[in-house]
N, C-alpha and C positions, 0 to 999 in steps of 0.2 A: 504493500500500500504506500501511496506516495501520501503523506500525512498529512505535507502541509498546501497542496491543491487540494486535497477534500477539505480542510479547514476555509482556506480562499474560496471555493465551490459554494459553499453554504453560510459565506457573512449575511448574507440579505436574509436569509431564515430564522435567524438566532434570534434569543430574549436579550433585553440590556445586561444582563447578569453573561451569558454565555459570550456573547459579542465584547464583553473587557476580556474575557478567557483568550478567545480567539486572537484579539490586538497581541495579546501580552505574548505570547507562543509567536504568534510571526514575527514579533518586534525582536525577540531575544531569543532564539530555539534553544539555545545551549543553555540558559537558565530555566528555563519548561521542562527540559529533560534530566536537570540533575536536582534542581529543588523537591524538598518534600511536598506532601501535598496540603502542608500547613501554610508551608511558605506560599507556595500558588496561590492558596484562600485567600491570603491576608494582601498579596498582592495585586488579585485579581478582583477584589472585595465579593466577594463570591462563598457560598458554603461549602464543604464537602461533595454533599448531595447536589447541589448546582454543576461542581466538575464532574460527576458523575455520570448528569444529566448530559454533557457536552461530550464526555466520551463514547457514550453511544451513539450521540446522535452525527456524529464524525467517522460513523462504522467498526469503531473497537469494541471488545468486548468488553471491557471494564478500565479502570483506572494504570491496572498494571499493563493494561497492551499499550491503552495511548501513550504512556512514558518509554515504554518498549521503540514503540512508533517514533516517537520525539527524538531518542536517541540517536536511530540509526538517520532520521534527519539530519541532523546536528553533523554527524560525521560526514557530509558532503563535499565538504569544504568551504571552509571561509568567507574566500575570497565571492562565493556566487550567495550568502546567507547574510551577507555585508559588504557588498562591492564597492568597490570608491566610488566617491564621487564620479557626477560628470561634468569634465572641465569643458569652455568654453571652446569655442570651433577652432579655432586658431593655437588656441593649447595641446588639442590633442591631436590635430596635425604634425603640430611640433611632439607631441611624445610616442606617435607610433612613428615617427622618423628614428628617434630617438633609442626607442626599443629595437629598432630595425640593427639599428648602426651600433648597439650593443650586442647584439646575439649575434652578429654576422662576427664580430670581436671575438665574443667567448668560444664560438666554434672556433675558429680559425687557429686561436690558441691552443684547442684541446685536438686538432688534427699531429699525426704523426707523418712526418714524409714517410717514413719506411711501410706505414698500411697502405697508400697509395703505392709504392714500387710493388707491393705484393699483389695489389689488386691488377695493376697493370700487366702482370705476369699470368696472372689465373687467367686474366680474361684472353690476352693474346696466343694462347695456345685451346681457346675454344670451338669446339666446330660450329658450336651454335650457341649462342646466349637470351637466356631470358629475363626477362625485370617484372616482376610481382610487388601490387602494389593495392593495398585497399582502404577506403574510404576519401576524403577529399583529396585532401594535399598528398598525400601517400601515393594515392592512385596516379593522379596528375603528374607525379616525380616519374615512376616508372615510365610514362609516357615522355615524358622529357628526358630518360635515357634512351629511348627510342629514336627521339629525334637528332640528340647529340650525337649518338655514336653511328648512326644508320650511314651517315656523311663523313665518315674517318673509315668506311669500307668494311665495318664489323656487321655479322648477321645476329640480329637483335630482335626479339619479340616482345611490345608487352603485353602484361594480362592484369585484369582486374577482376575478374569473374570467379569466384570461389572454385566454381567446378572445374572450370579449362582450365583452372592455377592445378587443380589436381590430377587431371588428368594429363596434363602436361611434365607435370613433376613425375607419374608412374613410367612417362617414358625417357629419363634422362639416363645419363649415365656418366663417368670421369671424363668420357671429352667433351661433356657438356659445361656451361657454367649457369648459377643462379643467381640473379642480384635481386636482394628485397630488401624495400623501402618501408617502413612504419615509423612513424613516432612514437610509438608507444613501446612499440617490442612487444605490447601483448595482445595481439588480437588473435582469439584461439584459430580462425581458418588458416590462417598465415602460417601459423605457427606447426598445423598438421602438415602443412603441404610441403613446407621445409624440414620436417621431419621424414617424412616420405623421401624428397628427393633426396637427404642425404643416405635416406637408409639402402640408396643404387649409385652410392658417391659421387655423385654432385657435388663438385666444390661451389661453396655459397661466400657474395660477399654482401656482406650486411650494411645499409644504412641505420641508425637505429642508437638508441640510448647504451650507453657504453654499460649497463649493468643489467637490461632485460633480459628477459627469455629467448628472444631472437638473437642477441647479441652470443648466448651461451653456444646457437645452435652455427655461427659463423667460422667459417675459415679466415676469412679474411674482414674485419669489422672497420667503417667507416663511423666514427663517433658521434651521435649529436648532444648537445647538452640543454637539457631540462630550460626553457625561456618564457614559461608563463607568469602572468603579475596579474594584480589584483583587479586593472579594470579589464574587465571582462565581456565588453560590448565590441571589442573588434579581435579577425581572426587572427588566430596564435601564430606568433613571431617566428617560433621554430622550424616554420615552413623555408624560412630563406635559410635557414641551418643546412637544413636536406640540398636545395638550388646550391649553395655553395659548396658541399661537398660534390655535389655533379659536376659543377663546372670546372673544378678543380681536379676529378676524375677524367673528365673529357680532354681537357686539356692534356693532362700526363699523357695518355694515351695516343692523343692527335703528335706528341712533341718523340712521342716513340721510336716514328718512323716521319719523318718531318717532313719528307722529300716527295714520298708519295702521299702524302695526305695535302699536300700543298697542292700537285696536280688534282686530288679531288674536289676540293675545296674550289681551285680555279673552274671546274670544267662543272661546277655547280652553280655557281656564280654565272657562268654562260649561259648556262639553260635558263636561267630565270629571267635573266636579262632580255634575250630573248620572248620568253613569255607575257612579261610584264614591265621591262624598261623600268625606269627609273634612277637616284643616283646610286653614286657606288658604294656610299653609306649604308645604302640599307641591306638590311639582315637574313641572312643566307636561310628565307624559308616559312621565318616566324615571325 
């Protein structure tokens, strides 16, 4: 039960007595869930039997669920049970820049040249490579190793799709390579299908939090670090974590063979020009 949308659900229902209960719980969850139920009364100006009255009528069965209820609300986290403020438009322009331009920082720091040398090596002796990726930014990455490396001459697939990530993982094997992208390191599909592909050794390189469960399952791990903050009204910074260990990926490996990737790069640049003119500024694609 989501405790405190049934509570929000049914403000417009409640008596004056139950509707202070209701304020007090949204206003401060972690004080509703660990106060007694003396302290609620006397806070809530409310009887016993008044909170009583309120935790049924919120779908608990009694006093000890809805505390039950409250607690594991409370444990959501913070930052979304009391978010900061919202700063003015020009403020938080400037702070998702700001946020931007620290995370891109703290990765950068926390890369190792030598993960890149190794990843560059797994991948250049691959017959075929695939990039596994799910949910937003996740998904979208592995598609952006699609695009990045497709044009450095490597054969590259990505997949988003739970099943074709699994079915595709059953048929790998060590001249194959796996690269998966998550933020989290724990999204259990992810997590089978790179267990599969290794268990027909697939060497894997991991984008992903240097301490998840994905990271456990890598050969070769590309770092990101933890970049979320307390406002929480725009999307999570750690997306350019992921883009910049790609680019920095892509690059190592365009800089491999320099010579030939140069003539690719040019005779891509033709085709488009070709296609669609324009100057020579613009970006090979995307």
């Amino acid at each position: 039960m989501d405790i405190l949308y049934q509570i929000r659900a049914r403000q417009g229902s409640f008596s004056a007595g139950e509707g202070r209960i209701a304020k007090l719980m949204l206003d401060d969850v972690g004080f509703a869930a660990s106060a007694s139920l003396e302290e609620l009364s006397q806070r809530a100006e409310v009887s016993t039997a008044t909170l009583s009255r309120f935790a049924r009528s919120v779908g608990c069965r009694d006093l000890r669920d809805l505390r039950l209820q409250l607690a594991q609300a409370s444990g959501v986290g913070s930052r979304f049970l009391d978010p900061a403020g919202l700063p003015e438009q020009s403020a938080f322009h400037r702070q998702i820049l700001s946020d931007i331009e620290l995370t891109l920082r703290q990765h950068l720091s926390g890369f190792n040249q030598a993960s890149f040398v190794d990843a560059v090596s797994l991948l250049g002796k691959a017959r075929m490579i695939h990039a596994f990726g799910m949910g937003g930014p996740s998904s979208l990455c592995s598609e952006e190793l699609q695009v990045r490396l497709v044009r450095l001459g490597y054969p590259i697939a990505a997949c988003r799709d739970p099943v074709m990530m699994r079915v595709t993982a059953a048929t790998l094997g060590p001249e194959h390579a796996l690269i998966v992208c998550s933020l989290s390191g724990l999204t259990p599909e992810l997590l089978d299908v790179v267990r599969l592909a290794r268990n027909y050794d697939a060497p894997i390189v991991a984008i992903t939090l240097a301490d998840s469960a994905l990271a456990q399952l890598a050969d070769v791990l590309l770092p990101l670090q933890p970049a979320e903050t307390s406002f929480i009204y725009k999307p999570t910074a750690a997306r350019y974590g992921m883009l910049l260990a790609i680019d920095l990926l892509a690059t190592e490996l365009a800089l491999a063979m320099p010579d030939d990737n140069q003539e690719r790069l040019r005779r891509i640049k033709l085709a488009l020009d070709d296609y669609r003119g324009g100057p020579d500024s613009l970006p090979l694609g995307d």
